[in-house]
N, C-alpha and C positions, 0 to 999 in steps of 0.2 A: 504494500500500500504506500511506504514513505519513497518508493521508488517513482510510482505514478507522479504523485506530487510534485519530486523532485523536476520531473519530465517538463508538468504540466509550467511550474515557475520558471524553469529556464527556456522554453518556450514563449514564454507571457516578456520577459526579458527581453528576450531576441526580438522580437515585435516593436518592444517600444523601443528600444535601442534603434532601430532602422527608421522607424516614424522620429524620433529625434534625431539624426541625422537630416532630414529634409526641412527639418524646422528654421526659421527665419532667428536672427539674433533676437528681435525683441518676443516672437511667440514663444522662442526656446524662456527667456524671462517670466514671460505670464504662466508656459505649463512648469515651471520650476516653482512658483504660486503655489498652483493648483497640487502639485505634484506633495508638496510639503503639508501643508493643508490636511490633502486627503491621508496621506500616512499618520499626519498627527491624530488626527481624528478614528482612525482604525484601532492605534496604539492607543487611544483614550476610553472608545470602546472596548477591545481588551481587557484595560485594568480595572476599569468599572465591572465587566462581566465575570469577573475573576475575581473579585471582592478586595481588592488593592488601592482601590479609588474610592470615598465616597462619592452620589449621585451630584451633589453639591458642585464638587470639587470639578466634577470634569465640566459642569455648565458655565463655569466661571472662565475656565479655561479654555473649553469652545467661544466664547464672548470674544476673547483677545483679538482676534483677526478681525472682529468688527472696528476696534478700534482706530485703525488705518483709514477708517471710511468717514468717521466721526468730523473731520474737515470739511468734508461734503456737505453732510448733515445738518454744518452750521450754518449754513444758507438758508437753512427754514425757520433759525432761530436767532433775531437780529442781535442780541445780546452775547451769543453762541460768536457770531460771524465776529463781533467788535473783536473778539477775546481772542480771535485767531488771527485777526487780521491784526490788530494793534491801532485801529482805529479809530476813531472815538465820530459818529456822523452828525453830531450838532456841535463840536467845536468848542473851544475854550468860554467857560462860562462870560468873561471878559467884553465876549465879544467881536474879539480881535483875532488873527489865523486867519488858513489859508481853507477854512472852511466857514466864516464870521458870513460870506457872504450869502452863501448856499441854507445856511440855519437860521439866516433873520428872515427870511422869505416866507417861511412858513412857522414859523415860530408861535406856539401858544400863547394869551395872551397873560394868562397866571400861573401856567408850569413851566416845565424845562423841554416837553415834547413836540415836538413837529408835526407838524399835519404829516407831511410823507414815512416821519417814523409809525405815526397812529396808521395811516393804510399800511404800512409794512404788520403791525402788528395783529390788525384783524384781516389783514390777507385780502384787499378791499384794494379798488386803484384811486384814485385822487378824484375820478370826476364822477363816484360814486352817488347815488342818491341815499335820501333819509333812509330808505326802508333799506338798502344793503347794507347800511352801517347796523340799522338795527338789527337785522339778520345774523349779518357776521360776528358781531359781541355774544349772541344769545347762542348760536354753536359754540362759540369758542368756551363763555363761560360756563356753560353746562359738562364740559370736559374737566376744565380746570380749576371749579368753583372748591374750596377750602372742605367744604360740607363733602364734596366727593371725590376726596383726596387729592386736590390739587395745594398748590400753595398760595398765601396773603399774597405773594410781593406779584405772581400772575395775575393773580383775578385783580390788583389794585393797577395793575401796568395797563390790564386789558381796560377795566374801568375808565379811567383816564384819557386813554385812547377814544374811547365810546364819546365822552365830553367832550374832546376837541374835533373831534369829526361832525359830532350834532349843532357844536357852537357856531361853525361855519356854514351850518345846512339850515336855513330859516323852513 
Protein backbone atom coordinates (compact mmCIF):
# COMPACT_ATOMS: atom_id res chain seq x y z
CA UNK A 1 0.00 0.00 0.00
CA UNK A 2 2.81 2.77 1.01
CA UNK A 3 4.35 1.64 -2.32
CA UNK A 4 1.07 2.82 -4.28
CA UNK A 5 1.22 6.06 -2.46
CA UNK A 6 4.72 6.51 -2.99
CA UNK A 7 3.93 6.08 -6.95
CA UNK A 8 0.95 8.16 -6.71
CA UNK A 9 3.04 11.49 -4.89
CA UNK A 10 5.99 11.33 -7.06
CA UNK A 11 3.76 11.40 -9.93
CA UNK A 12 1.56 14.20 -8.59
CA UNK A 13 5.32 15.81 -8.21
CA UNK A 14 6.31 15.30 -11.62
CA UNK A 15 3.10 17.11 -12.91
CA UNK A 16 3.53 20.06 -11.12
CA UNK A 17 7.02 20.24 -11.48
CA UNK A 18 6.43 20.55 -15.52
CA UNK A 19 3.38 22.95 -15.05
CA UNK A 20 5.95 25.18 -13.10
CA UNK A 21 8.29 25.20 -15.55
CA UNK A 22 5.90 26.97 -18.14
CA UNK A 23 4.84 29.39 -15.53
CA UNK A 24 5.50 33.13 -16.03
CA UNK A 25 7.89 34.93 -13.23
CA UNK A 26 5.12 36.64 -11.64
CA UNK A 27 2.21 33.59 -11.96
CA UNK A 28 5.23 31.37 -10.75
CA UNK A 29 4.89 34.25 -7.41
CA UNK A 30 1.05 34.08 -7.14
CA UNK A 31 1.09 29.90 -7.29
CA UNK A 32 4.06 30.01 -4.68
CA UNK A 33 0.99 32.20 -2.61
CA UNK A 34 -1.30 29.77 -3.23
CA UNK A 35 1.03 26.85 -3.08
CA UNK A 36 2.12 27.91 0.68
CA UNK A 37 -1.26 28.71 1.62
CA UNK A 38 -2.60 25.42 0.61
CA UNK A 39 0.16 23.25 2.60
CA UNK A 40 -0.28 25.57 5.50
CA UNK A 41 -3.68 24.87 5.65
CA UNK A 42 -3.54 20.90 5.17
CA UNK A 43 -0.74 20.97 7.97
CA UNK A 44 -3.22 22.88 10.12
CA UNK A 45 -5.98 20.44 9.32
CA UNK A 46 -3.73 17.73 10.26
CA UNK A 47 -2.97 18.95 13.73
CA UNK A 48 -6.34 19.99 14.54
CA UNK A 49 -7.55 16.34 13.23
CA UNK A 50 -4.86 14.75 15.26
CA UNK A 51 -5.77 16.53 18.58
CA UNK A 52 -2.35 18.69 18.56
CA UNK A 53 -4.01 21.98 17.76
CA UNK A 54 -6.99 23.31 19.49
CA UNK A 55 -10.01 24.37 17.07
CA UNK A 56 -9.27 27.98 18.26
CA UNK A 57 -5.82 27.99 17.45
CA UNK A 58 -5.93 26.93 13.83
CA UNK A 59 -8.89 29.65 13.09
CA UNK A 60 -6.73 32.28 14.22
CA UNK A 61 -4.06 31.14 12.29
CA UNK A 62 -6.15 30.41 9.18
CA UNK A 63 -7.11 34.42 9.61
CA UNK A 64 -3.34 35.40 9.17
CA UNK A 65 -3.40 35.43 5.32
CA UNK A 66 -6.37 37.69 5.42
CA UNK A 67 -4.26 40.05 6.96
CA UNK A 68 -2.30 41.15 3.74
CA UNK A 69 -5.67 42.16 2.22
CA UNK A 70 -6.76 44.37 5.24
CA UNK A 71 -5.13 47.47 3.11
CA UNK A 72 -7.68 46.86 0.65
CA UNK A 73 -10.26 46.76 3.18
CA UNK A 74 -9.40 50.17 4.27
CA UNK A 75 -11.05 51.75 1.41
CA UNK A 76 -14.41 50.93 2.88
CA UNK A 77 -13.50 52.39 6.10
CA UNK A 78 -12.53 56.17 5.89
CA UNK A 79 -10.87 56.09 9.22
CA UNK A 80 -9.27 52.57 8.25
CA UNK A 81 -7.98 54.23 4.91
CA UNK A 82 -6.52 57.70 7.13
CA UNK A 83 -4.52 55.07 9.34
CA UNK A 84 -2.92 53.41 6.35
CA UNK A 85 -2.52 56.15 4.22
CA UNK A 86 -1.11 58.69 6.85
CA UNK A 87 -3.41 61.19 5.84
CA UNK A 88 -5.56 63.16 7.65
CA UNK A 89 -8.66 64.44 4.65
CA UNK A 90 -9.92 67.60 6.58
CA UNK A 91 -6.49 69.17 7.39
CA UNK A 92 -4.92 70.91 10.10
CA UNK A 93 -7.57 72.17 12.43
CA UNK A 94 -5.77 75.73 11.99
CA UNK A 95 -6.91 75.90 8.88
CA UNK A 96 -3.97 76.25 7.03
CA UNK A 97 -2.04 73.04 4.69
CA UNK A 98 -2.13 71.87 1.65
CA UNK A 99 -5.53 70.42 2.31
CA UNK A 100 -7.06 74.04 4.32
CA UNK A 101 -8.59 74.54 0.84
CA UNK A 102 -10.36 71.38 -0.19
CA UNK A 103 -11.92 71.18 3.90
CA UNK A 104 -13.35 74.61 4.11
CA UNK A 105 -15.46 73.91 1.05
CA UNK A 106 -17.54 71.68 2.60
CA UNK A 107 -16.80 72.02 6.18
CA UNK A 108 -19.68 71.75 8.83
CA UNK A 109 -20.91 74.48 10.38
CA UNK A 110 -20.58 73.21 14.23
CA UNK A 111 -18.27 70.16 13.86
CA UNK A 112 -15.17 69.15 12.48
CA UNK A 113 -16.80 66.87 9.56
CA UNK A 114 -17.32 67.50 5.99
CA UNK A 115 -20.06 67.03 3.85
CA UNK A 116 -17.98 64.72 1.57
CA UNK A 117 -16.58 62.92 4.77
CA UNK A 118 -20.50 62.51 5.88
CA UNK A 119 -21.36 60.83 2.12
CA UNK A 120 -18.16 58.86 2.45
CA UNK A 121 -19.50 57.66 5.75
CA UNK A 122 -23.17 56.79 4.87
CA UNK A 123 -21.93 55.51 1.48
CA UNK A 124 -24.36 58.23 -0.14
CA UNK A 125 -22.78 60.74 -3.01
CA UNK A 126 -22.84 64.51 -2.53
CA UNK A 127 -25.80 65.21 -4.69
CA UNK A 128 -27.93 62.94 -2.65
CA UNK A 129 -31.57 63.60 -1.69
CA UNK A 130 -33.22 63.96 1.92
CA UNK A 131 -34.61 60.46 1.76
CA UNK A 132 -31.07 58.61 0.79
CA UNK A 133 -29.59 60.38 3.45
CA UNK A 134 -32.31 59.06 5.55
CA UNK A 135 -32.12 55.65 4.09
CA UNK A 136 -28.57 55.22 4.38
CA UNK A 137 -28.18 56.40 8.27
CA UNK A 138 -31.12 53.85 9.07
CA UNK A 139 -29.20 50.79 7.24
CA UNK A 140 -26.11 51.73 8.59
CA UNK A 141 -27.33 52.24 12.15
CA UNK A 142 -29.20 49.35 12.48
CA UNK A 143 -25.95 47.35 11.86
CA UNK A 144 -23.93 49.28 14.13
CA UNK A 145 -26.36 50.79 16.68
CA UNK A 146 -24.54 50.10 20.42
CA UNK A 147 -27.81 48.15 21.51
CA UNK A 148 -26.76 45.56 18.62
CA UNK A 149 -23.34 45.31 19.32
CA UNK A 150 -21.90 47.96 17.50
CA UNK A 151 -19.94 50.71 19.10
CA UNK A 152 -20.66 54.66 20.69
CA UNK A 153 -17.99 56.35 18.65
CA UNK A 154 -19.80 54.46 15.03
CA UNK A 155 -23.34 55.05 15.69
CA UNK A 156 -22.19 58.90 17.20
CA UNK A 157 -19.79 59.35 13.69
CA UNK A 158 -22.61 57.94 11.62
CA UNK A 159 -25.13 60.38 13.76
CA UNK A 160 -23.38 63.39 12.98
CA UNK A 161 -22.87 62.41 9.42
CA UNK A 162 -26.91 62.12 9.28
CA UNK A 163 -26.89 66.05 10.78
CA UNK A 164 -24.61 67.46 8.36
CA UNK A 165 -26.13 65.92 5.25
CA UNK A 166 -29.89 66.89 6.55
CA UNK A 167 -28.59 70.44 7.54
CA UNK A 168 -27.71 71.13 3.83
CA UNK A 169 -30.91 69.35 2.49
CA UNK A 170 -33.98 71.92 3.35
Amino acid sequence: MHWILGIALAAAVFVILKQWGQLSSVKKKAATWKLVLIIGGIFLLVMVLTGRVHVLTAAVAALIPLLRRLPELARFFPALNRLFTGQDSAGPANGTGPNAERAGAGQARGGDMTEREACEILGVTTACSREDVVLAHRRLIQKLHPDRGGSDYLAAKINEAKSVLLRNRA
